[in-house]
C-alpha positions in Angstrom: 23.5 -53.7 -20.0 26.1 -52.9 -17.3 25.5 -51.2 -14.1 26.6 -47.8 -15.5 24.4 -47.9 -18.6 21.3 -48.7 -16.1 22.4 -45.8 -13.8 23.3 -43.2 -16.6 20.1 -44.2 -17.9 18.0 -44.0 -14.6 20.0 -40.4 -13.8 18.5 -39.4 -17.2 14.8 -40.1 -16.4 14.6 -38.8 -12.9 16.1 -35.4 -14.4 13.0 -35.5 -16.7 11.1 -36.4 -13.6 12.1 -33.5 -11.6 10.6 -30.5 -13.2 7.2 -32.6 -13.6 7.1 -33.4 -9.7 8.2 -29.2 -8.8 4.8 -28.3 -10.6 2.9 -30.5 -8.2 4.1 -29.5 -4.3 6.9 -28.1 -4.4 5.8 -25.0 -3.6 3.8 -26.4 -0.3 6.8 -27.8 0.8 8.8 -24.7 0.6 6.1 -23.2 2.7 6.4 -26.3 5.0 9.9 -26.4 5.3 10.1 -22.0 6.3 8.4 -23.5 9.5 10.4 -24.3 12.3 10.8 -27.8 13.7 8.7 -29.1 10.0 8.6 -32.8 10.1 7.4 -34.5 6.6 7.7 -37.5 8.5 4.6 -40.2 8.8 4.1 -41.5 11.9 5.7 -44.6 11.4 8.9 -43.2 10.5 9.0 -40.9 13.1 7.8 -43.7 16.0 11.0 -45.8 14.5 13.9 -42.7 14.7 12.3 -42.4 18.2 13.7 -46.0 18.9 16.6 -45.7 17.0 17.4 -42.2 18.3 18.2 -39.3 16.3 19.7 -36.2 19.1 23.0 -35.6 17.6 23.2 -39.0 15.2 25.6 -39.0 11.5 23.1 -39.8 9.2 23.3 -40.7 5.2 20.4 -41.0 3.1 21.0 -42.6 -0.1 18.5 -41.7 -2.9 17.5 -38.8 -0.7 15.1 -37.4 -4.1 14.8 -33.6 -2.9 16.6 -34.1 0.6 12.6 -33.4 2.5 13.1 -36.7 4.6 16.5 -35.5 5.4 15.7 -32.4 5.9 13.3 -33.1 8.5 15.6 -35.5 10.0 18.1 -32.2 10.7 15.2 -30.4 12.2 14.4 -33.5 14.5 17.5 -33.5 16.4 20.3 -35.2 14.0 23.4 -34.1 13.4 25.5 -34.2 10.5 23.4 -35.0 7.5 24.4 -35.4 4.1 22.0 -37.1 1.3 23.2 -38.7 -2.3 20.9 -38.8 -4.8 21.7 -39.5 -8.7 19.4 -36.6 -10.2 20.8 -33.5 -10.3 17.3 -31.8 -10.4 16.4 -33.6 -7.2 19.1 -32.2 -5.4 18.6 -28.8 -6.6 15.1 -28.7 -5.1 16.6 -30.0 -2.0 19.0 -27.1 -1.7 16.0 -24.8 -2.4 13.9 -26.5 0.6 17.5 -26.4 2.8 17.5 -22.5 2.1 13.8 -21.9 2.7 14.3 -24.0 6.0 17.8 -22.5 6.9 18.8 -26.1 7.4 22.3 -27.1 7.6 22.6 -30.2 5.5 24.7 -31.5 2.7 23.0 -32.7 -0.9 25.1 -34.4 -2.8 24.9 -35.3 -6.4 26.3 -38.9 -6.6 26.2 -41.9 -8.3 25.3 -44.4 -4.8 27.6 -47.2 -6.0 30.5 -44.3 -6.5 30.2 -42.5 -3.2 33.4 -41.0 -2.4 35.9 -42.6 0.1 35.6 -39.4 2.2 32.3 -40.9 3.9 33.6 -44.2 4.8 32.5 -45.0 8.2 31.0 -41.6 9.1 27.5 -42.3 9.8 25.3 -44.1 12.9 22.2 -44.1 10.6 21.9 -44.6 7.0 18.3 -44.6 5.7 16.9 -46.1 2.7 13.6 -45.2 1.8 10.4 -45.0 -1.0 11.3 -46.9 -4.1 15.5 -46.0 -3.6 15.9 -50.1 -3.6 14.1 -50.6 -7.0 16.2 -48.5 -8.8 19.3 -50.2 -8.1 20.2 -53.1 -9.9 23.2 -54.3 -7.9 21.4 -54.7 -4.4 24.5 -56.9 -2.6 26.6 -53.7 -4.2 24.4 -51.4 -2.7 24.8 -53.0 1.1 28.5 -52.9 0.3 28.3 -49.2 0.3 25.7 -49.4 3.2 28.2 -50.8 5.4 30.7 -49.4 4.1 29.5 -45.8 5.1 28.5 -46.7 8.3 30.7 -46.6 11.9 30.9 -50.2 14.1 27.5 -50.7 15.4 25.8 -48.2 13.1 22.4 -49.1 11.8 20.6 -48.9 8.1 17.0 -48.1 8.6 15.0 -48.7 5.6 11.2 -47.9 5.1 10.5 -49.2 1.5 7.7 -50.3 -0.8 6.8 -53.8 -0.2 8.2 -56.0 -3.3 4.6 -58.3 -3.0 3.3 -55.5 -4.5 5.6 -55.7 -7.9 4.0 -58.5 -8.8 0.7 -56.1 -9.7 -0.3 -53.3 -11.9 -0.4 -50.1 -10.4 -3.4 -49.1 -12.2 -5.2 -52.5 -11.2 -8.4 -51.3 -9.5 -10.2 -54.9 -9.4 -10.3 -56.8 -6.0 -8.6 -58.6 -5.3 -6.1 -57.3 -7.9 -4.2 -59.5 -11.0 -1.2 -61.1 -10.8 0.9 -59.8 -13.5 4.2 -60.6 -12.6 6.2 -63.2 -11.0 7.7 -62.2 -7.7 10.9 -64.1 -8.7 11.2 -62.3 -11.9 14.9 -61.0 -12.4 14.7 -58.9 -15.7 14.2 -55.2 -14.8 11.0 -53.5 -15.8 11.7 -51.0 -18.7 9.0 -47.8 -17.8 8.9 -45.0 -20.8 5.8 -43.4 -19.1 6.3 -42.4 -15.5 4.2 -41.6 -12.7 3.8 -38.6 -10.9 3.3 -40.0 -7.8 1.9 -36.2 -6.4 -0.8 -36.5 -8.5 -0.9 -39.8 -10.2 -0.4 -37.7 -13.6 1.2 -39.6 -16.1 4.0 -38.5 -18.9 6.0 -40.1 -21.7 10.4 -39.7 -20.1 13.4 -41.7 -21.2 13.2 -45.6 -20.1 13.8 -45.6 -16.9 15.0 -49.6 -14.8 13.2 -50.7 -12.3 14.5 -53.5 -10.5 12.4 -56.2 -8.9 14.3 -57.1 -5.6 12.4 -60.3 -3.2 13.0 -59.5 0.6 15.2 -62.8 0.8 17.4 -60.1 -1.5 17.2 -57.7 0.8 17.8 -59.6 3.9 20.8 -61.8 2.0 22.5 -58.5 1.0 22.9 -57.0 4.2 24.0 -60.8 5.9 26.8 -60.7 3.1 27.8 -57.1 4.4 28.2 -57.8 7.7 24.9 -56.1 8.9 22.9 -58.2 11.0 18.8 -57.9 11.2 17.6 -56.5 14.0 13.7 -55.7 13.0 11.6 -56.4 10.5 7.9 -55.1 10.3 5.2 -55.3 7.6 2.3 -52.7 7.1 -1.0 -52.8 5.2 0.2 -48.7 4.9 1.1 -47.7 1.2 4.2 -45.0 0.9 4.7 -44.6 -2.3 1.7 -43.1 -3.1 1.4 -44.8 -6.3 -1.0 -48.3 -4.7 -2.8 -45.9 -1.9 -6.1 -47.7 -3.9 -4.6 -51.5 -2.6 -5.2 -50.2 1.4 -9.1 -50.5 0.0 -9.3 -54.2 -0.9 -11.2 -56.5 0.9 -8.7 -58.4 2.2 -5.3 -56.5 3.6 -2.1 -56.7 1.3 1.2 -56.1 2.4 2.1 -52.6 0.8 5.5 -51.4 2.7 7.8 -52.8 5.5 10.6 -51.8 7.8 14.0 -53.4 8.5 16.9 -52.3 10.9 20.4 -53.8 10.5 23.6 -53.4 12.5 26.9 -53.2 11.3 28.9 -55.9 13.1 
């Protein structure tokens, strides 16, 4: 398949996803979000845009789902923030959680690889976060439109599912759990039942890709777009919700990571 039939098809799933996943929280998060100052933040995130510093920063999130990590970017301190995001559901919800929050921030229904030229070099911060890199299945592509988007010295920030963890079930309970896959697999997982990851819920969609990308991927793929690594950290924490039962296990896994890089 081509990178537009695995994106048209992806687009199509995660526009099934979205009225399963308002049923679930939605309605807290309008609540939430009517507060002022309401972080969804985790502390790790939050510690990180500390050290990076947010008071008045340009920031892009690509794959921004219903804008609530954006969102609570704007009400941290940033300043112009606009999020992309492929589902058009998603980024309905997000303009219902930017009205509820009278929060001044632009959702923007795009295909990432196709962002317009009219963002080009307009951010300090573009963050990447909670399964965005799986579903993309051009990843050096991606980091071209990282890079692209961001100003001289700008930074991408991403806070991401560890890929150790693709190589298992997400329904494994035993410990330690089964390898399943190879971690240097490079055929996409086709998924036809999806996960609510609010309530772990299960539901027949469309296929949807999911793309198996080692951290040697990552790390090449911003290298070949001029962004050079400035931290990397590894956590035992799970954020996608989805292995929160792997923190148990006898012996510690690593479940998520984070990774600066600087445009040069």
């Amino acid at each position: 398949m081509k990178r537009e039939e695995y994106t048209k098809a992806n687009r199509l799933a995660w526009n099934e996803a979205g009225p399963v996943h308002k049923k679930s929280r939605f309605n807290d998060l309008l609540k939430n979000f009517r507060q002022p100052g309401y972080s969804y933040l985790d502390k790790i995130q939050t510690e990180i845009f500390k050290e990076i510093g947010l008071d008045g920063k340009a920031i892009a999130q690509l794959c921004c789902n219903n804008g609530r990590e954006l969102l609570s970017l704007k009400n941290l301190g940033a300043g112009k923030c606009v999020g992309f995001d492929i589902s058009d559901e998603f980024i309905a919800q997000g303009h219902e959680l930017a009205e509820a929050g009278n929060i001044n921030c632009d959702l923007v229904r795009a295909d990432i690889y196709e962002i317009s030229e009219k963002y080009t070099k307009q951010f300090d911060i573009v963050f990447i976060t909670i399964g965005a890199i799986n579903l993309m299945p051009d990843i050096s592509a991606l980091f071209d439109v990282v890079s692209r988007l961001l100003k001289q010295d700008g930074v991408v920030f991403i806070y991401e599912m560890h890929p150790f963890i693709d190589m298992f079930s997400w329904d494994d309970k035993s410990d330690p759990p089964t390898i399943e896959y190879s971690y240097f697999r490079d055929k996409p997982l086709i998924i036809d039942e999806m996960i609510n990851y609010w309530d772990m819920s299960t539901y027949k969609s469309s296929p949807m890709y999911w793309f198996h990308h080692k951290l040697s991927d990552v790390i090449s793929a911003c290298l070949e777009n001029s962004l050079v690594l400035e931290m990397f950290r590894e956590y035992e924490q799970d954020v996608s919700s989805t292995y929160a039962h792997f923190e148990k296990h006898s012996n510690a896994l690593p479940l998520s990571y984070s990774m600066i890089a600087k445009k040069k």
